[in-house]
N, C-alpha and C positions, 0 to 999 in steps of 0.2 A: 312499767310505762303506762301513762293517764290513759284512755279512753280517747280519743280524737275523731273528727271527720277534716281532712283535707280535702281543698278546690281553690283553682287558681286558676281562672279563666284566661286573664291577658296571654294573649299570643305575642311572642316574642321574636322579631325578623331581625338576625346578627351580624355584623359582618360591613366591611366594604361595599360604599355606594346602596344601601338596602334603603335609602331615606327616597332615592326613586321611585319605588313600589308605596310609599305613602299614600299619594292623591288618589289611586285606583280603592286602594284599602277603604278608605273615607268614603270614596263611592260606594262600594259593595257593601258598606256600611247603611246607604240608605242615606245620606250626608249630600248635602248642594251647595250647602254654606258652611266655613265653622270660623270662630276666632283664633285665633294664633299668638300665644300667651309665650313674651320672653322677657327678659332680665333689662340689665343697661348695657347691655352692647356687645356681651359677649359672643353670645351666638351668631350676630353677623357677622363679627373677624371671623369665627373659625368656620366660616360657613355652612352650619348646618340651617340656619335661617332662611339664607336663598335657596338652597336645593328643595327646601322643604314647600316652601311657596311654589317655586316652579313644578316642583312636582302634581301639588293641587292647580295649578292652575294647567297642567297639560293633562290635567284628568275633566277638566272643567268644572271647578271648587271655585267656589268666591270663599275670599277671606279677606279678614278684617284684621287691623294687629291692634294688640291690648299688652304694652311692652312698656318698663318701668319697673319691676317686680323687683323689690328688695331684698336682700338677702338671709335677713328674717322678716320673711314677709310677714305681710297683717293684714287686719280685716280690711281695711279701707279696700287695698288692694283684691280682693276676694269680690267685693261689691261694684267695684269698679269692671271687671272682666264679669260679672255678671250683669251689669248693667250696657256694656258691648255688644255682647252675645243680643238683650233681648234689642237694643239700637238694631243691628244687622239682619235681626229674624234668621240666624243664625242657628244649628241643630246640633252642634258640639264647639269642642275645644282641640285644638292643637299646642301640646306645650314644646317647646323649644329652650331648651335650659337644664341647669340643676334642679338639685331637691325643690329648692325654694319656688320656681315657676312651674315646676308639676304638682307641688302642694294647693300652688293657689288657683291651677287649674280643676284638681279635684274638689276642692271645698267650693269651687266658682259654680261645678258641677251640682252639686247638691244641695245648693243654696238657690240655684236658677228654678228649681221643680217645688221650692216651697217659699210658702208665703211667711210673714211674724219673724219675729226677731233670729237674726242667722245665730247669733250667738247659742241659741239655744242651743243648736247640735252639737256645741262643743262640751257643754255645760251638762249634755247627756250621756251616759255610758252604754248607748246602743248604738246598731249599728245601720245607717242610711239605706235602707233597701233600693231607692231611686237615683239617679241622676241623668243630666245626659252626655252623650258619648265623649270619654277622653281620649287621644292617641297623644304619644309620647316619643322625643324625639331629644335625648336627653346629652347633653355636654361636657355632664360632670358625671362621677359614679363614687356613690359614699354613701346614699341618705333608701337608697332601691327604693325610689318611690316612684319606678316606673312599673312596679311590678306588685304594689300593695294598693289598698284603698285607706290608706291612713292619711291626714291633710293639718299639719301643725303649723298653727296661725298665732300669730300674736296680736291680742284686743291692745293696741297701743294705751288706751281711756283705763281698763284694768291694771295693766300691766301684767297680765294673764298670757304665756304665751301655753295654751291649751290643744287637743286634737279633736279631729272627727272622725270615724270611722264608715267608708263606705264602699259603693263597687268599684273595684278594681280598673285602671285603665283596658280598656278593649285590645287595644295595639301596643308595642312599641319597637322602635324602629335605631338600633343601638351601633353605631360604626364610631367604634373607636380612633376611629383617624380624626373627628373632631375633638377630642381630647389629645394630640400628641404634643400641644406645646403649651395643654395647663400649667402654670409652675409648680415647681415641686412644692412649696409649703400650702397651695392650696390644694396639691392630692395628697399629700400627706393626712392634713386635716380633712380630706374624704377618706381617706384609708382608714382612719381612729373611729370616724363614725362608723363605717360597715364592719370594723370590728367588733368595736362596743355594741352594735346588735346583736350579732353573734354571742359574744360575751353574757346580755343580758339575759340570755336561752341557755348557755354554756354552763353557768352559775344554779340553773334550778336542777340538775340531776340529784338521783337521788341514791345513795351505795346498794346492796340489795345484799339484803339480812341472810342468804343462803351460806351457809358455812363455808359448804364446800366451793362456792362460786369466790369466796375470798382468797381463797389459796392459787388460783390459777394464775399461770405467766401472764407480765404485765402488770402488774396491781388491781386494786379492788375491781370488780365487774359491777357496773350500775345496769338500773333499771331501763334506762334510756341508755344502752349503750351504742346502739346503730347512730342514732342522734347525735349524739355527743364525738362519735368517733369523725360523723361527717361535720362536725360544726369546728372540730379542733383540725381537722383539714383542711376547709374555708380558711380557719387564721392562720396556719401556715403559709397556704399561697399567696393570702394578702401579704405577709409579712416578706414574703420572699419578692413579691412584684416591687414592693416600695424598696426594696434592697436595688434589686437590678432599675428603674428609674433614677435611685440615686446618681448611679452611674451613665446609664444612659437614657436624659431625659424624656426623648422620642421612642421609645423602643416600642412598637406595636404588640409584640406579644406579652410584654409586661403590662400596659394597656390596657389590651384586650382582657388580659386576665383577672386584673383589678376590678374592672367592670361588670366582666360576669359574677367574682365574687359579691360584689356589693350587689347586685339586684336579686342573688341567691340568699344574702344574707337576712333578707326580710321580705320574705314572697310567701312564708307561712313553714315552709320546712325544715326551716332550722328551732322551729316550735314545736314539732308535733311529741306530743306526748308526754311536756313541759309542764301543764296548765298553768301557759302563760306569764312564764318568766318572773324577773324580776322587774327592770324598768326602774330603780329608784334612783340611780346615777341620772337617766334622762328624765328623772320628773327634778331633779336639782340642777340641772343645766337650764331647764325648760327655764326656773326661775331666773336665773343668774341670765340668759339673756333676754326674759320677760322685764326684765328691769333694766339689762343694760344691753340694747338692741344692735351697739356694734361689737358686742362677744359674738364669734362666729364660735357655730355647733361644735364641729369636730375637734377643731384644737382646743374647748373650754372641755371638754370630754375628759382630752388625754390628761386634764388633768386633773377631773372631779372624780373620774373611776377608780384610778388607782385609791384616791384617799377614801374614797366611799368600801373599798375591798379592806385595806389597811382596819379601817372602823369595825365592820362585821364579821372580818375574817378565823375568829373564832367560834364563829356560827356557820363556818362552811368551811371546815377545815379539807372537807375529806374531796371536794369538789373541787378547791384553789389549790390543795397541793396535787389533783389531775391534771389541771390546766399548765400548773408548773411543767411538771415532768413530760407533758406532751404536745403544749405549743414551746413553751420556753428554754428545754432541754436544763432542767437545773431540779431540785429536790427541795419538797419545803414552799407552804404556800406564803412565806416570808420572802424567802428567795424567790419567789414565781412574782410576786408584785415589785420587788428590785430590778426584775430584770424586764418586767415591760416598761417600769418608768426611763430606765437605761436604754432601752430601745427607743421611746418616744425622743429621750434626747437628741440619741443618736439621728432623728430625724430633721430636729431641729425644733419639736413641739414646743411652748412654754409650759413652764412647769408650775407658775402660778396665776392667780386669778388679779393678781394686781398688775400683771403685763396689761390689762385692760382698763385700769383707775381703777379696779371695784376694791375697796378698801372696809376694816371694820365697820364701821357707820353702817356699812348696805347690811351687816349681816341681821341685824332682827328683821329688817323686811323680805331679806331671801328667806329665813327659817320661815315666817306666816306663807309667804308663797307659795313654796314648797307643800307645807301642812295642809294647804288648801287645793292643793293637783286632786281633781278628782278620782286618782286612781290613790288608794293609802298607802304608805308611804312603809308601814311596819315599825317606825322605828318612831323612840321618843323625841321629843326636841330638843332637849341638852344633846343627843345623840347627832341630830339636824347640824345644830350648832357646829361642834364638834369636826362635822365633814369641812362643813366652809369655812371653819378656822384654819383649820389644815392647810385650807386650799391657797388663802390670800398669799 
């Protein structure tokens, strides 16, 4: 196992009605004003919108709404809730929403404390030491960016959809009863992304050369095996909640469970002792919807990951047939990517990039795309190629 320091500030309030204790939190925080950042409308059907306002305003919070956030959101919208914030004289953000409007709250954050071109912090590979305060108040559960300081924005002008790294939201306030009548195809495509996090952590273990540690019940013992053992039980219980939702769409403790999976699957600890995974599945999604901006994340995932595993799977034999034999119950890391693309069916995922128009033509501008993700990619371009062929 790498060498690590773990911290993870945001404080996490779970459960039934908890979006109550909001407005006090804000306070305690030092907070008089903040914006209140949501999507197109979903958050007011399921009402986590109004509780959340009422809440700040029986703690006596002004707030301002900055509501519009797309679902791959972008910079406009980044600029625009920072430009709210400084209209109101305002001292933080409240996001209300999925990934996409806690994303654009966090980079609204870190973009509001510096001056010169925003784009820059995406364009950089560090990580934002400042911003100001986010609480979170989240709708959806797939992307746990209630619980990281990660902010993935799409420069519409580029066609760059790139991240920032910075602090952490302070709060977040997570009652799964506002998700009980998401539809299923769009928790499904949250469930592929809090997988696929997991996964891209899951994929960097490493076997451990002790002899005798090869022979023990079980199969190989890796170096990360604490890690690995809790990150193959996160995708078990994802996999098991989207089973039971099939069947009963409202079910809270399926829900519930999903939720907390996904804001665990990307809060730092299913990293530790990883250096840092893989991520090249998400830096090939990143393009494919930096190009084509109505591919939503989770479902272009279920179907870039598999063919991106399929492609290198002989450079990680001893790791995809773990994953095999212990999220997927089958032998063989051939057999282990049959049976999660078999699963994504079974959920209803698409299995290609062309349910979206994206046809050959896009593919040499996804492969530069791609090639140009500021984090490298490892692999060559006919290799590039080769994933997105697959994929159409």
């Amino acid at each position: 196992m790498k060498d690590f320091v773990y911290h993870n500030p945001t404080e996490v309030r779970f459960g039934r009605g908890v979006v109550a204790s909001l407005g006090a939190r804000v306070r305690a925080a030092g907070l008089s004003a903040v914006v209140v950042v949501a999507g197109g409308g979903a958050a007011r059907r399921c009402g986590a919108f109004g509780d959340a306002v009422t809440s700040l305003e029986a703690a006596g919070v002004a707030w301002t709404p900055c509501e519009g956030v797309r679902p791959n959101p972008d910079l406009d919208g980044v600029l625009r809730a920072v430009q709210a914030l400084r209209d109101a004289g305002a001292g933080g953000f409240v996001a209300v929403g999925g990934g996409s409007v806690m994303d654009t709250a966090k980079a609204a954050g870190v973009c509001a404390l510096h001056d010169g071109d925003p784009w820059d912090h995406f364009t950089r590979r560090t990580t934002a030491t400042a911003a100001v305060p986010v609480f979170t108040v989240p709708t959806l559960s797939g992307t746990g960016a209630e619980m990281n300081g990660t902010a993935v924005i799409t420069n519409m002008a580029q066609q760059r959809k790139w991240s920032l790294r910075g602090p952490t939201p302070v709060a977040a306030f997570l009652d799964p009863v506002y998700q009980r009548d998401v539809p299923l195809a769009l928790a499904v495509g949250c469930a592929v992304d809090a997988m696929t996090h997991v996964l891209e952590f899951a994929v960097a273990g490493t076997p451990c050369v002790d002899a005798k540690a090869l022979d023990i019940p079980g199969g190989t013992y890796f170096m990360e095996e604490t890690v690995l053992a809790q990150n193959e039980a996160l995708l078990r219980s994802i996999i098991r909640s989207v089973e039971v939702l099939r069947r009963i769409p409202g079910d809270y403790a399926a829900r519930a469970s999903l939720a907390w999976a996904a804001g665990l699957g990307l809060c730092g600890l299913t990293g530790v002792g990883l250096g840092g995974g893989s991520w090249v599945s998400h830096a090939l999604e990143h393009a494919v919807s930096g190009h084509f901006p109505q591919v939503p994340h989770g479902p272009a995932l279920a179907v870039l990951f598999p063919c991106w595993m399929e492609e290198v799977a002989s450079e990680h034999t001893p790791m995809f047939e773990r994953l095999a034999r212990n999220v997927w119950g089958v032998e063989g890391a051939v057999e282990g990517i049959r049976a999660m693309r078999a699963t994504f069916d079974r959920w209803g995922a698409p299995r290609r990039l062309a349910a979206w128009g994206v046809g050959e033509d896009a593919i040499p501008g996804l492969v530069r795309a791609a090639l140009e993700y500021p984090r490298p990619l490892g692999l060559a371009p006919e290799r590039v190629e080769r994933i997105f062929r697959s994929a159409l």
